[in-house]
Backbone bond lengths (Angstrom), bond angles and torsions (degrees), N, CA, C in turn:
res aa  C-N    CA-C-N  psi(-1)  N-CA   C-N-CA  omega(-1)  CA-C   N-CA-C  phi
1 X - - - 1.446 - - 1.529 111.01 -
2 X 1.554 103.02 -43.70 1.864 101.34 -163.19 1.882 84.66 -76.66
3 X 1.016 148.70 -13.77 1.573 134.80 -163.33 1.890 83.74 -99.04
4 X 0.974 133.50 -83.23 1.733 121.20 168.30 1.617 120.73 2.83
5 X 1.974 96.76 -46.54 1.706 106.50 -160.55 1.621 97.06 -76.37
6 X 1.369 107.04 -41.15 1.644 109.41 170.07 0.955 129.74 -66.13
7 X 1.224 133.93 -32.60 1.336 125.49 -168.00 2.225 94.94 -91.43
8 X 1.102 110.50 -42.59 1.687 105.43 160.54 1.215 124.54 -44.09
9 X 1.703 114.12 -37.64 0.961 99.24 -154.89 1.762 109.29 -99.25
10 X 1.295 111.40 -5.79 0.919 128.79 144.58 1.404 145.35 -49.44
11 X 1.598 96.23 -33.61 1.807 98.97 -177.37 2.007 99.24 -96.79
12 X 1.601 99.23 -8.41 1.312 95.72 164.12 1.623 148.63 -123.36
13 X 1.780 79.84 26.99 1.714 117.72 157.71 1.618 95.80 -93.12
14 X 0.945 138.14 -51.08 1.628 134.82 -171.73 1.498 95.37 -67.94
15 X 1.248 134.65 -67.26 1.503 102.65 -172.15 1.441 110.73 -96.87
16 X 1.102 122.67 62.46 1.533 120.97 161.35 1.999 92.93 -132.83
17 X 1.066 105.55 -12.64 1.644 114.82 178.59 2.011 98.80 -86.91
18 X 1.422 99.67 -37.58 1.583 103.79 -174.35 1.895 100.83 -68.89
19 X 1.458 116.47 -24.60 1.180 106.14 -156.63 1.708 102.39 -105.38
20 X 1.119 95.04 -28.03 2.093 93.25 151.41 1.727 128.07 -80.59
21 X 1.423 93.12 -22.98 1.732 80.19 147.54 1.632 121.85 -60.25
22 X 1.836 107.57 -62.19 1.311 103.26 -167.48 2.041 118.26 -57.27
23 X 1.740 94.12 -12.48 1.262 75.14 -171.86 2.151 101.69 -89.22
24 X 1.429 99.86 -11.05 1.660 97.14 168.08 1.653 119.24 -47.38
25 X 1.489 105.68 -42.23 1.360 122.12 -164.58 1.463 108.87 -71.46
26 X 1.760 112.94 -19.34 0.863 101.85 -171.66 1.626 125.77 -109.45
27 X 1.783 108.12 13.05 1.041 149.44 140.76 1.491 86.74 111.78
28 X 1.747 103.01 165.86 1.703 109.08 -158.75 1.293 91.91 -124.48
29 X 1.191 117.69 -51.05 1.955 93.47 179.37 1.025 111.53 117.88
30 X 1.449 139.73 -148.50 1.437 142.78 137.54 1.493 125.15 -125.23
31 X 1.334 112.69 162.45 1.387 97.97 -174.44 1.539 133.40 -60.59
32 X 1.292 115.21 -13.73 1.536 141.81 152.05 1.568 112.50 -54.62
33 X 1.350 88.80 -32.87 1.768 79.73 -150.19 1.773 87.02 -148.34
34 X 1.302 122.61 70.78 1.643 120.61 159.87 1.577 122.85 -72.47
35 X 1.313 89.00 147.44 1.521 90.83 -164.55 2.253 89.45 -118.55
36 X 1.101 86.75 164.12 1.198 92.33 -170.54 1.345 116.05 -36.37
37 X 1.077 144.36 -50.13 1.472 125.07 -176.30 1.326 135.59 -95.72
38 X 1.822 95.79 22.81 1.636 108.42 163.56 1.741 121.41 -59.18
39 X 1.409 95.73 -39.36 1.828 94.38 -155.04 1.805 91.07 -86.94
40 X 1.067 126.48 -3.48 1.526 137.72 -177.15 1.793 96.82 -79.50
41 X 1.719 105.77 -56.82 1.248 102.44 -143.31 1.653 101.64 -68.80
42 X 1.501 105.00 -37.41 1.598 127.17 173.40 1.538 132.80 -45.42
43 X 1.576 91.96 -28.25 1.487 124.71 167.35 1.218 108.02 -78.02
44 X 1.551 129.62 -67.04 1.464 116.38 169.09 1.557 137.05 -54.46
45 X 1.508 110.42 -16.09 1.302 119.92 -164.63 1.624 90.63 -90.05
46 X 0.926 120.19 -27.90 1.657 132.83 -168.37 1.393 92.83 -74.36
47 X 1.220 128.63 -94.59 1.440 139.12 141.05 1.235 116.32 32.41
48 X 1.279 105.29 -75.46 1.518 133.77 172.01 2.017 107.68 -51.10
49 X 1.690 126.57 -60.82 1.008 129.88 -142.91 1.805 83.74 -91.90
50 X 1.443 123.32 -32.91 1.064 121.47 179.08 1.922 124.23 -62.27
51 X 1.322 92.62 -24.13 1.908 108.16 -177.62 1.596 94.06 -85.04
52 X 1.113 115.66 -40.17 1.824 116.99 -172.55 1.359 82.72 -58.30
53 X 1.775 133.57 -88.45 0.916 122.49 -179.93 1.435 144.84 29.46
54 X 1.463 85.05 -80.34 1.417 100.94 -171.78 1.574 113.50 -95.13
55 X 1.355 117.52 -4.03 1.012 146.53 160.30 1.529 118.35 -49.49
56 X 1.570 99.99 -42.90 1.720 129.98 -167.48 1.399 95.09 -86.34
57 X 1.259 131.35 -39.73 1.359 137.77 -130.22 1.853 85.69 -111.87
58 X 1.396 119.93 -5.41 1.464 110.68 169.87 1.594 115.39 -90.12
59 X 1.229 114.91 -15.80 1.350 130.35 172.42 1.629 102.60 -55.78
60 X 1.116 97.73 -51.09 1.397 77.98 -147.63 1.573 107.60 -117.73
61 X 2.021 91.12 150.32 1.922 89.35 -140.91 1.660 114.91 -72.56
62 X 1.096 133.02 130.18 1.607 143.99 162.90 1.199 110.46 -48.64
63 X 1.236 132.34 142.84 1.521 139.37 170.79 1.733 102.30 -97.88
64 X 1.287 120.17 -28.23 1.040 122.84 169.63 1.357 145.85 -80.59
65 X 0.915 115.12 42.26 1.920 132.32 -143.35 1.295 102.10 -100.34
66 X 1.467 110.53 -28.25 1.767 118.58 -167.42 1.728 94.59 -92.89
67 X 1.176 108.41 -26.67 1.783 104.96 -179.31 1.510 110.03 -98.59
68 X 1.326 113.11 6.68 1.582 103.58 173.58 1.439 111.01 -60.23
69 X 1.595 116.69 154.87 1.510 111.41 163.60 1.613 98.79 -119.81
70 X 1.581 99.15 -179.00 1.371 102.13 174.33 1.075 118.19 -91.22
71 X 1.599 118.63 146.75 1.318 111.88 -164.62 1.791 130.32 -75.40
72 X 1.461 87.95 23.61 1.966 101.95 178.81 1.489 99.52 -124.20
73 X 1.467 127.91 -4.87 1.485 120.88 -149.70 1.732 96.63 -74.32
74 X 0.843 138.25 157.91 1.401 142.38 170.83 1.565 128.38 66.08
75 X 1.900 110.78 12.82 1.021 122.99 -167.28 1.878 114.59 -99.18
76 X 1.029 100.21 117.96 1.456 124.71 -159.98 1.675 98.50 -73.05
77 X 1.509 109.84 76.74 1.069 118.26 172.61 1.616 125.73 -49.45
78 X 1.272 113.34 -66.09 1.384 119.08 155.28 1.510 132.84 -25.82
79 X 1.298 121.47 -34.39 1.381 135.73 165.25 1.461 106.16 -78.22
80 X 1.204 140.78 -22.81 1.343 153.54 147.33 1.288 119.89 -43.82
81 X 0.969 129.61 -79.37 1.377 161.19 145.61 1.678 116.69 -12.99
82 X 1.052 127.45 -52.14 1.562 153.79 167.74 1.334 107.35 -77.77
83 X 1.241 124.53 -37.94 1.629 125.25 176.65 2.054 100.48 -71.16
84 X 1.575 104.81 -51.89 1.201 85.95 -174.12 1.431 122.18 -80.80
85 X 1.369 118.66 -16.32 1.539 125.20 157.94 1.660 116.68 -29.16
86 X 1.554 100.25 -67.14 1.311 122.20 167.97 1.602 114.66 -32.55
87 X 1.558 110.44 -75.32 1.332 104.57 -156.55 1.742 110.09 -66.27
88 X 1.795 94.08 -28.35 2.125 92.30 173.96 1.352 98.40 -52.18
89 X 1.225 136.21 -83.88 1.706 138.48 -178.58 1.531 103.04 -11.65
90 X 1.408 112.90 -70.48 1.382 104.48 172.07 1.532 138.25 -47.25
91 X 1.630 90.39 -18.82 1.980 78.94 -170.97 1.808 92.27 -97.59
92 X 1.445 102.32 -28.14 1.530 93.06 -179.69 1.870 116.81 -76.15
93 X 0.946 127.40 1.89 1.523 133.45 -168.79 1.854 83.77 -107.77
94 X 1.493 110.26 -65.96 1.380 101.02 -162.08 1.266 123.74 -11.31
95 X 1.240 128.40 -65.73 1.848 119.67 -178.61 1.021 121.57 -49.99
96 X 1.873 116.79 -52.42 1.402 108.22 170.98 0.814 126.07 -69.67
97 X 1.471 128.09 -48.66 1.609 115.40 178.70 1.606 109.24 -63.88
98 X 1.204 136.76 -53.58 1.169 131.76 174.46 1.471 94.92 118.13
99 X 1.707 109.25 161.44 1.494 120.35 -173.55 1.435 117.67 -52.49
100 X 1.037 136.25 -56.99 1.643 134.76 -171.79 1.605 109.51 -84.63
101 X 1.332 151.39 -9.71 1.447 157.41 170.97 1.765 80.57 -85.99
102 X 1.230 132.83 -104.13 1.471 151.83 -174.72 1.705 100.95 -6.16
103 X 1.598 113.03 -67.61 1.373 128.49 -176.66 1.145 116.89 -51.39
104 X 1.677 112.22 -44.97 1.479 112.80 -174.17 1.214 113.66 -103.17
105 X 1.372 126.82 -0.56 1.324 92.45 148.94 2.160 123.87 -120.46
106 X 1.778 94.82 31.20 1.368 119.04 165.57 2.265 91.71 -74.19
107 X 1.202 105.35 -51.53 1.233 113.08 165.71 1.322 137.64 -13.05
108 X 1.658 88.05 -94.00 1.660 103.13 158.36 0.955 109.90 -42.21
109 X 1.726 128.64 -73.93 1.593 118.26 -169.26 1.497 124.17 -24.63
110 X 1.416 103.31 -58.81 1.646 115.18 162.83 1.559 117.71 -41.63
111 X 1.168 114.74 -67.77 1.065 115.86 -161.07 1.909 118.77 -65.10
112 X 1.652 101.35 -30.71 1.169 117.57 166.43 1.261 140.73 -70.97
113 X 1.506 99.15 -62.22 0.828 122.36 152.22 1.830 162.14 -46.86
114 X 1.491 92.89 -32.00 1.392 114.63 171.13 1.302 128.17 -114.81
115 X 1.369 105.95 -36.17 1.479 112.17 161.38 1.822 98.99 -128.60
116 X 1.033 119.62 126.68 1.470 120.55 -148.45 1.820 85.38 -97.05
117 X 1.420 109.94 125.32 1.747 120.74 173.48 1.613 101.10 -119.49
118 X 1.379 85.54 -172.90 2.086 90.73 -177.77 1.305 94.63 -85.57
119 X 1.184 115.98 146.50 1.203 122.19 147.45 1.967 137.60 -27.51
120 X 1.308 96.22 -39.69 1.354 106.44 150.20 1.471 121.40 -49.21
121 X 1.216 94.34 -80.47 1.934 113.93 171.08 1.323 97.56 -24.48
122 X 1.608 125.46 -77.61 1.320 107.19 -149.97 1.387 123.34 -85.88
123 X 1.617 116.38 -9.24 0.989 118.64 148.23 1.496 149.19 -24.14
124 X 1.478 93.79 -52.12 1.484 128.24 -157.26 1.608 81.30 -86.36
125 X 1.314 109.93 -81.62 1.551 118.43 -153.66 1.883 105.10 -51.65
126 X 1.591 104.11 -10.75 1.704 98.15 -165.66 1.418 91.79 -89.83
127 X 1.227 119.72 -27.77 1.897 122.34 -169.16 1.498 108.31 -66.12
128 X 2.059 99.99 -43.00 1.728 115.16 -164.52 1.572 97.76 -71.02
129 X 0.999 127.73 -25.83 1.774 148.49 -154.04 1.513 99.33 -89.31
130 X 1.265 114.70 -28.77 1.548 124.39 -153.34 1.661 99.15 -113.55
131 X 1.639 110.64 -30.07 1.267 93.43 167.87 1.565 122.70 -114.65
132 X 1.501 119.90 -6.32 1.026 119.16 141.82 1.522 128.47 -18.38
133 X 1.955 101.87 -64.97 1.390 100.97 -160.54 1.899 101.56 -87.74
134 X 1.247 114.63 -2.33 1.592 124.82 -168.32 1.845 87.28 -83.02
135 X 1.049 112.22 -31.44 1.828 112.60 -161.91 1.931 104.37 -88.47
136 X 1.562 96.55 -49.25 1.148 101.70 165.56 1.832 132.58 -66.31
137 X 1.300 122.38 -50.81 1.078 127.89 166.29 1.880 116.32 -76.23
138 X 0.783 102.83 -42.26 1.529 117.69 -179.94 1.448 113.83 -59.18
139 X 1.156 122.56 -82.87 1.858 145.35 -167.51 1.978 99.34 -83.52
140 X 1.007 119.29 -40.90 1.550 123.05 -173.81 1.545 113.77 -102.69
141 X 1.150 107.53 -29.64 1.780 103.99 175.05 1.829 109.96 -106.09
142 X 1.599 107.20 -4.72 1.737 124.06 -161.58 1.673 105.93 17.79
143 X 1.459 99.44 60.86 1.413 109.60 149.12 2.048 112.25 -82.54
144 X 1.502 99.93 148.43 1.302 99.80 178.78 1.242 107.95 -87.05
145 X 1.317 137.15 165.51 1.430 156.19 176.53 1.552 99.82 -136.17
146 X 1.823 101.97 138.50 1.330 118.00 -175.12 1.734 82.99 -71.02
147 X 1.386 99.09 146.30 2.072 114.04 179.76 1.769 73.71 -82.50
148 X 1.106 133.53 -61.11 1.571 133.56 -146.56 1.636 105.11 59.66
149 X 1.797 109.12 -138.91 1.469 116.98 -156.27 1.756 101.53 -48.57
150 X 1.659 97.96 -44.48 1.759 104.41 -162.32 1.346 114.85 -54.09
151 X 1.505 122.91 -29.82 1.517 131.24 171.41 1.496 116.11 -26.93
152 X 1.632 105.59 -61.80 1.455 128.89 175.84 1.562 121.42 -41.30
153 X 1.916 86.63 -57.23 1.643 108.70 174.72 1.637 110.28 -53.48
154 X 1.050 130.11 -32.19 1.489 127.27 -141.36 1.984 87.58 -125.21
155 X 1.181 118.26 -0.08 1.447 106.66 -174.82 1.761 108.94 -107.92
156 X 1.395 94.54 5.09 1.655 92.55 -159.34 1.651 84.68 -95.49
């Protein structure tokens, strides 16, 4: 594993060093006043000090080597999987259904669905969730929200 961590961590000290060059080249600015290839170069240099890192961190010996796990072992794929199901449905419904139909029951799904609550529970928290962000974004920031299905409902 630690000969893997070096030789990675190496090819991703070299291009995180390549990508704060390109952002040097592309001039840095000041901290007042950045010019395009500040937030690039800062990114690679980071990049860069983070791969050394771990680079450092193969040196030197672990007592814990026999209790390592792998870094996928116990990962609840399915809860993965269902979350992103969920949120596509949501971005593709959003217009038609509109913000509060779409949200609340993107909600429920969550709340039911993924980590399973009472029915109460998720009720409650999907309504408080729904008008929270309707009061905040809506009435205080007067962003619009698609009406979707309810438009129809509420025009007749």
């Amino acid at each position: 594993m630690e000969k893997r961590d070096r030789y990675t961590s190496l090819i991703w000290a070299g291009f995180g060093l390549y990508i704060a060059y390109e952002g040097y080249t592309l001039k840095l600015g000041t901290l007042s006043a950045p010019k395009s290839g500040f937030l690039i170069f800062w990114a690679g240099l980071t990049m860069a000090g983070l791969s050394l890192l771990l680079l450092l961190q193969t040196f030197w010996p672990s007592d814990d080597k026999k209790k390592r796990r792998g870094i996928w072992e116990g990962v609840q794929w399915s809860k993965g999987v269902k979350l992103m199901g969920g949120l596509l449905l949501y971005a593709l419904f959003f217009k038609w259904m509109g913000f509060i139909l779409s949200t609340f029951l993107l909600l429920i799904f969550l709340f039911k669905g993924l980590e399973p609550q009472k029915w109460k529970v998720a009720l409650t928290f999907a309504v408080v969730t729904i008008a929270v962000c309707y009061v905040v974004f809506g009435v205080f920031l007067e962003m619009q929200f698609p009406a979707g299905l309810l438009a129809g409902l509420l025009n007749r």
